[in-house]
Every structure is written in structure tokens, then in C-alpha cells.
N, CA, C and O atoms as a MOPAC input file, in Angstrom:
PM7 MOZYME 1SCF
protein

 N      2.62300 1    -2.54100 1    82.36600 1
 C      3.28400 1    -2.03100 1    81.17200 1
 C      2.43700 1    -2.32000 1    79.93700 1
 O      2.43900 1    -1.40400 1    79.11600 1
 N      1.86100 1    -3.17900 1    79.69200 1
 C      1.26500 1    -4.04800 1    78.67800 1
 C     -0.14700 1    -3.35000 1    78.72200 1
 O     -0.87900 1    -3.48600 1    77.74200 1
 N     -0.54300 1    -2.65700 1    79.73500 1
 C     -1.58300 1    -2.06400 1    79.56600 1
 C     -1.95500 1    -0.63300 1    79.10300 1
 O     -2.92300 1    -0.17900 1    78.49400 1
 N     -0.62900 1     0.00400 1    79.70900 1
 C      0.01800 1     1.55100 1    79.11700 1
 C      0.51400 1     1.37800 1    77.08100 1
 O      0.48500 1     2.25400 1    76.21700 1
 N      0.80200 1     0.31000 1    76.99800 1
 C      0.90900 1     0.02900 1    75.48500 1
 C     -0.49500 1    -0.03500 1    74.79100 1
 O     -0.68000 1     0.63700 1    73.77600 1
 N     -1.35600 1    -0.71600 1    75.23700 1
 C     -2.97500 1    -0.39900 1    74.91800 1
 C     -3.58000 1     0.69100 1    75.09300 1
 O     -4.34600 1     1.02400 1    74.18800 1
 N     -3.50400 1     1.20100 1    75.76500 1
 C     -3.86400 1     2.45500 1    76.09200 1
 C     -3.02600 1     3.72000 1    75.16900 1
 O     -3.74800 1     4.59400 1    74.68900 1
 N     -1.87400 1     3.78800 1    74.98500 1
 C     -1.04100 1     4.54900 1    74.17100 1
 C     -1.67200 1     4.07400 1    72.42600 1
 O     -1.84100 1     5.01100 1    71.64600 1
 N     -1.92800 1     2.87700 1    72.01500 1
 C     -2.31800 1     2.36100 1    70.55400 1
 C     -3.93900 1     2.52400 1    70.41700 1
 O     -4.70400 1     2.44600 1    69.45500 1
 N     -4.13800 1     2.81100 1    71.94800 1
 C     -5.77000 1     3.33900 1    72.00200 1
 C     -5.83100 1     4.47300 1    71.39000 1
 O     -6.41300 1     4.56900 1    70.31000 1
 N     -5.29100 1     5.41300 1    71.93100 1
 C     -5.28700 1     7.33400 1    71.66100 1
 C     -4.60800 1     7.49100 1    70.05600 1
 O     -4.87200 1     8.34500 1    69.21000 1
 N     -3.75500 1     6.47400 1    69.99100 1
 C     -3.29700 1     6.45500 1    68.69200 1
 C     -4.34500 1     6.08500 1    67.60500 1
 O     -4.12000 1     6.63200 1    66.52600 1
 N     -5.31600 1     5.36900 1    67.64100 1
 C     -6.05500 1     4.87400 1    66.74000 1
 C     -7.23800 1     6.38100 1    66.43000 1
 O     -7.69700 1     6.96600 1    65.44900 1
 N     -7.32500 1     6.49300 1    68.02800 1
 C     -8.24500 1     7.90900 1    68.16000 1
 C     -7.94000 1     8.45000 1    67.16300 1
 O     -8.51500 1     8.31000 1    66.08300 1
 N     -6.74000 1     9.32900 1    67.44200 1
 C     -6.31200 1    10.44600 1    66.59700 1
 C     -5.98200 1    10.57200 1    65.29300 1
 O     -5.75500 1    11.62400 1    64.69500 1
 N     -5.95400 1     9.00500 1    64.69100 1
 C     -6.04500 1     8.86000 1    63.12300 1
 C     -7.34800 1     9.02600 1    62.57100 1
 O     -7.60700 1     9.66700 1    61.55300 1
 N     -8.41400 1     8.21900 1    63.53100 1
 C     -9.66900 1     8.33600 1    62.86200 1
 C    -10.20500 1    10.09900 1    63.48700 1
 O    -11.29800 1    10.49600 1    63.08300 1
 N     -9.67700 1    10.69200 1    64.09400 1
 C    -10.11900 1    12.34500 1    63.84000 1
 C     -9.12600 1    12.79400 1    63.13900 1
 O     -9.06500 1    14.02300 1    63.16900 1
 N     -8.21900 1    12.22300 1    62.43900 1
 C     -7.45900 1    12.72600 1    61.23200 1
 C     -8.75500 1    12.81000 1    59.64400 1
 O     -9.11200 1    13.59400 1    58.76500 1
 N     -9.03200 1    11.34900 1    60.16500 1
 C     -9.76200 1    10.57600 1    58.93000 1
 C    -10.99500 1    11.60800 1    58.69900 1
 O    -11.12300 1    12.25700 1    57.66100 1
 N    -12.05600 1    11.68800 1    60.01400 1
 C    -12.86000 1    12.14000 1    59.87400 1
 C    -12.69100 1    14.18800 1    59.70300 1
 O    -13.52900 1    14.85000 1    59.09200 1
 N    -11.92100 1    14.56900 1    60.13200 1
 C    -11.44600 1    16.07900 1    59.75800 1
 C    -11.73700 1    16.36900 1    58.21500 1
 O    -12.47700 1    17.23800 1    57.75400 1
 N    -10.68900 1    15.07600 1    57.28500 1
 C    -10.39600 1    15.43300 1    56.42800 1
 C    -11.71500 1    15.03000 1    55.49900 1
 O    -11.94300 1    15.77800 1    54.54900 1
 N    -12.53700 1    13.97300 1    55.69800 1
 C    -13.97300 1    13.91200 1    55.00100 1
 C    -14.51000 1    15.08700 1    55.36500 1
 O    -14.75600 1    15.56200 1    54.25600 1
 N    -14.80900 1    15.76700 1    56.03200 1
 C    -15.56400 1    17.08400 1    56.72400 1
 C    -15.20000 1    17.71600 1    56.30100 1
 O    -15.94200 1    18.65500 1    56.01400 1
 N    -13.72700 1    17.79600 1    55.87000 1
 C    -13.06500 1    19.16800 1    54.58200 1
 C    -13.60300 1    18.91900 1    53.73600 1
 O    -14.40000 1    19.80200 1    53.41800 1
 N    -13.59300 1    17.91300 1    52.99600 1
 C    -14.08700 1    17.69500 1    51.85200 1
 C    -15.55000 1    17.99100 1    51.35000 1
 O    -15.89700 1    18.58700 1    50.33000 1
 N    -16.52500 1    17.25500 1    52.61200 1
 C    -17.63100 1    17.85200 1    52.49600 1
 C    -17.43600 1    19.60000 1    52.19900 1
 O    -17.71900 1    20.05000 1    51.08900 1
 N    -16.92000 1    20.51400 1    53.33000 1
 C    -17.10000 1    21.48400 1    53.41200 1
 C    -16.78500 1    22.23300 1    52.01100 1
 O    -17.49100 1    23.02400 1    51.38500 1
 N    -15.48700 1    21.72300 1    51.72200 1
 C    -14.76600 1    22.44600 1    50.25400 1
 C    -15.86000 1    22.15000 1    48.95500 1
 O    -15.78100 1    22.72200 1    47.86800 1
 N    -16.69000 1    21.33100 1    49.24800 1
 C    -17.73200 1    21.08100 1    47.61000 1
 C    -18.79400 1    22.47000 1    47.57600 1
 O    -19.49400 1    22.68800 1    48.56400 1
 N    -18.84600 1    23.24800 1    46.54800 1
 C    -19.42400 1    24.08700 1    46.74000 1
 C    -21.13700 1    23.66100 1    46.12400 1
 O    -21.40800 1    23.21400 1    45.00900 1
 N    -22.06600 1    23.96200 1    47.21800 1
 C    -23.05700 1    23.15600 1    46.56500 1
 C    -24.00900 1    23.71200 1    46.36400 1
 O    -25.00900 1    23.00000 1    46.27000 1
 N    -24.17400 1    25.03900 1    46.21900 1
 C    -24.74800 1    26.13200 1    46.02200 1
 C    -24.76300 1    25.79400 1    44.46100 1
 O    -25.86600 1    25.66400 1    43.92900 1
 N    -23.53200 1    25.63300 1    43.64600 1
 C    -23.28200 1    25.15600 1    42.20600 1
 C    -24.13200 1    24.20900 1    41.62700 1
 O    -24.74000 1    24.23700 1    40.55700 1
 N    -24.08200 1    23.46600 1    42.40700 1
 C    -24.35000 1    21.64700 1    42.63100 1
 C    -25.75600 1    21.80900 1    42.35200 1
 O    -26.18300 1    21.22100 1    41.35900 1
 N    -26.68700 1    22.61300 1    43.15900 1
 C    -27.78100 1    22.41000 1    43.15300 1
 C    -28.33000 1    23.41400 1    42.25700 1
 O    -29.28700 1    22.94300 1    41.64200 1
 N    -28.09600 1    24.54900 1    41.97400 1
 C    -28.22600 1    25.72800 1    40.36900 1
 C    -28.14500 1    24.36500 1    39.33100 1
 O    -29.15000 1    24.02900 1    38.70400 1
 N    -26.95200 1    23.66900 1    39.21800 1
 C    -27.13700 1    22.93300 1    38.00900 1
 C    -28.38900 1    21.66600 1    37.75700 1
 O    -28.99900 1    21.16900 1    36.81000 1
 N    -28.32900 1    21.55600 1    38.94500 1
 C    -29.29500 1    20.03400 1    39.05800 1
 C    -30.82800 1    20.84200 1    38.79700 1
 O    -31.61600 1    20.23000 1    38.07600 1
 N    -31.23800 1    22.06400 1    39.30200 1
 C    -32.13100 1    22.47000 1    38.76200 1
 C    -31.84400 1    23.42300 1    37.21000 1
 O    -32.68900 1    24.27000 1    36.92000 1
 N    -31.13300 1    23.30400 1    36.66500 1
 C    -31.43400 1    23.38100 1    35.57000 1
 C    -31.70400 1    21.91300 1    34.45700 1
 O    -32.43800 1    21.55900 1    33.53400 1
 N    -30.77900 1    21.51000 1    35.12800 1
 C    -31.23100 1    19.67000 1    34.34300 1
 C    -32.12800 1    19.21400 1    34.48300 1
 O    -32.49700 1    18.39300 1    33.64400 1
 N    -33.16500 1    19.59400 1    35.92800 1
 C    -34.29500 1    19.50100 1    35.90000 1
 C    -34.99500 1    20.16400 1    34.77300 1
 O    -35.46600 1    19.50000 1    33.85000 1
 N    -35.08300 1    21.55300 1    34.82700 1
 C    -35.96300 1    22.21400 1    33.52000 1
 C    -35.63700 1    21.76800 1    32.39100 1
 O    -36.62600 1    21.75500 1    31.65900 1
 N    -34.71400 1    21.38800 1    31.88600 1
 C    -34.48400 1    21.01300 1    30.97300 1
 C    -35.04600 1    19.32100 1    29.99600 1
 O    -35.26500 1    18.93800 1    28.84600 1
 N    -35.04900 1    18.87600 1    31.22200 1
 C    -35.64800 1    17.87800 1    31.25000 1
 C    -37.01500 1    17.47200 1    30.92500 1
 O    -37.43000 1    16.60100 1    30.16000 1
 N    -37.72500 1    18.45400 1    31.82000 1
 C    -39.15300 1    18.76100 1    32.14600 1
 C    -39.80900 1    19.07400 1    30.82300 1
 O    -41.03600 1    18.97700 1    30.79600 1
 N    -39.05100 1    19.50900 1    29.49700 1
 C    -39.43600 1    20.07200 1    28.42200 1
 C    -40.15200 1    18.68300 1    27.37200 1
 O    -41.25700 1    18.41000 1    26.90300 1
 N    -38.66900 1    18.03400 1    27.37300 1
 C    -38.82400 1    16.85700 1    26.41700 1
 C    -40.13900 1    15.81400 1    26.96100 1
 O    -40.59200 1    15.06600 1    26.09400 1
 N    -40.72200 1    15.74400 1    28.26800 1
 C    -41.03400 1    14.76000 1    28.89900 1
 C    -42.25700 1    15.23000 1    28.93200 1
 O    -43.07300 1    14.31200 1    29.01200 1
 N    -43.01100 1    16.90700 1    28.88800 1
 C    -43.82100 1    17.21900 1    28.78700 1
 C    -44.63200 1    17.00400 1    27.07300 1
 O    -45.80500 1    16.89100 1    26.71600 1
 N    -43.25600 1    17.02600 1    26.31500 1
 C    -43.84400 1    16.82600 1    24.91100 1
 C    -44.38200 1    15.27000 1    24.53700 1
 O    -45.21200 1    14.88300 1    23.71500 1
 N    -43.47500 1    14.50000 1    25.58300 1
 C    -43.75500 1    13.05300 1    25.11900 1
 C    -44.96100 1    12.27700 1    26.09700 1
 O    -45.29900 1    11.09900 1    25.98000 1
 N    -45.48300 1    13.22700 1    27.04400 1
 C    -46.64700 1    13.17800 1    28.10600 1
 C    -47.88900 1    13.20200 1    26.75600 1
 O    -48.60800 1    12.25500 1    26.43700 1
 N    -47.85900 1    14.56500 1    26.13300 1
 C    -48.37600 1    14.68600 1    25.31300 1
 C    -48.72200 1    14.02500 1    24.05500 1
 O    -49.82500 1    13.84800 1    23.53800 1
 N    -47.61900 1    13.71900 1    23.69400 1
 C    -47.59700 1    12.81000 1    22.41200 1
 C    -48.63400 1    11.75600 1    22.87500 1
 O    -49.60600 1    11.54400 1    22.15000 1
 N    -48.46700 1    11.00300 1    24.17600 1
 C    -48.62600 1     9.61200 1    24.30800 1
 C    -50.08600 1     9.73500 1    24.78000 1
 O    -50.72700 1     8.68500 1    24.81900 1
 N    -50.73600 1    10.95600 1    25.16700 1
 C    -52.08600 1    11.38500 1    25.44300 1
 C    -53.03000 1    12.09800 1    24.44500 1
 O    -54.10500 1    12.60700 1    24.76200 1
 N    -52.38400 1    12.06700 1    22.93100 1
 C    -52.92900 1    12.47400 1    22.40900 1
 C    -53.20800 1    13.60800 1    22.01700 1
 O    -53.87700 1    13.90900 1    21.02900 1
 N    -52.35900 1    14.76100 1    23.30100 1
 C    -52.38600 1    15.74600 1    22.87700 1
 C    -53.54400 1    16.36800 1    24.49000 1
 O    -53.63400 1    17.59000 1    24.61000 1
 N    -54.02200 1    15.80500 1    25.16000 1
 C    -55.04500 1    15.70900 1    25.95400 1
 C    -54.11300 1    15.49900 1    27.39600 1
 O    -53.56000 1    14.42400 1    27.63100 1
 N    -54.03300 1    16.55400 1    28.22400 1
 C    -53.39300 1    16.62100 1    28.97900 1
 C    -54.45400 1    16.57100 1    30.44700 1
 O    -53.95600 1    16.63500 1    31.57100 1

């Protein structure tokens, strides 16, 4: 009997952590990252501007 109770809190533990993990995997899935990464390359260029001027500054102008 005592072993059918382990075994039953076994499958039970299972099926929470493929609850658990389903719902991270939604989550992953639902982030749209097509967005994510358009923006990050624009923060890149944007970036790239100020850092090129201060490359410069600090070289004299001599790149």
C-alpha cells in the first residue's frame, strides 16, 4: 500500500512540473522576439553614433 502511495505522489509531482514547464514554454513562446531584436538593433545604431564621435574625439580626430 505504502508503495502505491509513492508511486501515486510520484506521477503527481510529474504532472505539476509538466504543468510548470508547459507554462514557461508558453511564455517563452508568447514573447514576440522578432520586436525584441528590431529594437535592440536599433539601440545598437543608435549607440554606435555617440561612441563613434567620442572614438574620435579621444584620437584626435585620427581614426
Amino acid at each position: 500500500m505504502r508503495v502505491l502511495q509513492l508511486a501515486i505522489e510520484f506521477f503527481k509531482a510529474i504532472g505539476r512540473k509538466e504543468k510548470m514547464f508547459d507554462a514557461l514554454f508558453n511564455t517563452f513562446t508568447s514573447i514576440n522576439w522578432e520586436v525584441i531584436f528590431q529594437l535592440l538593433s536599433v539601440a545598437l545604431i543608435i549607440i554606435a553614433g555617440p561612441v563613434v564621435i567620442f572614438v574620435l574625439a579621444f584620437r584626435n580626430g585620427n581614426l
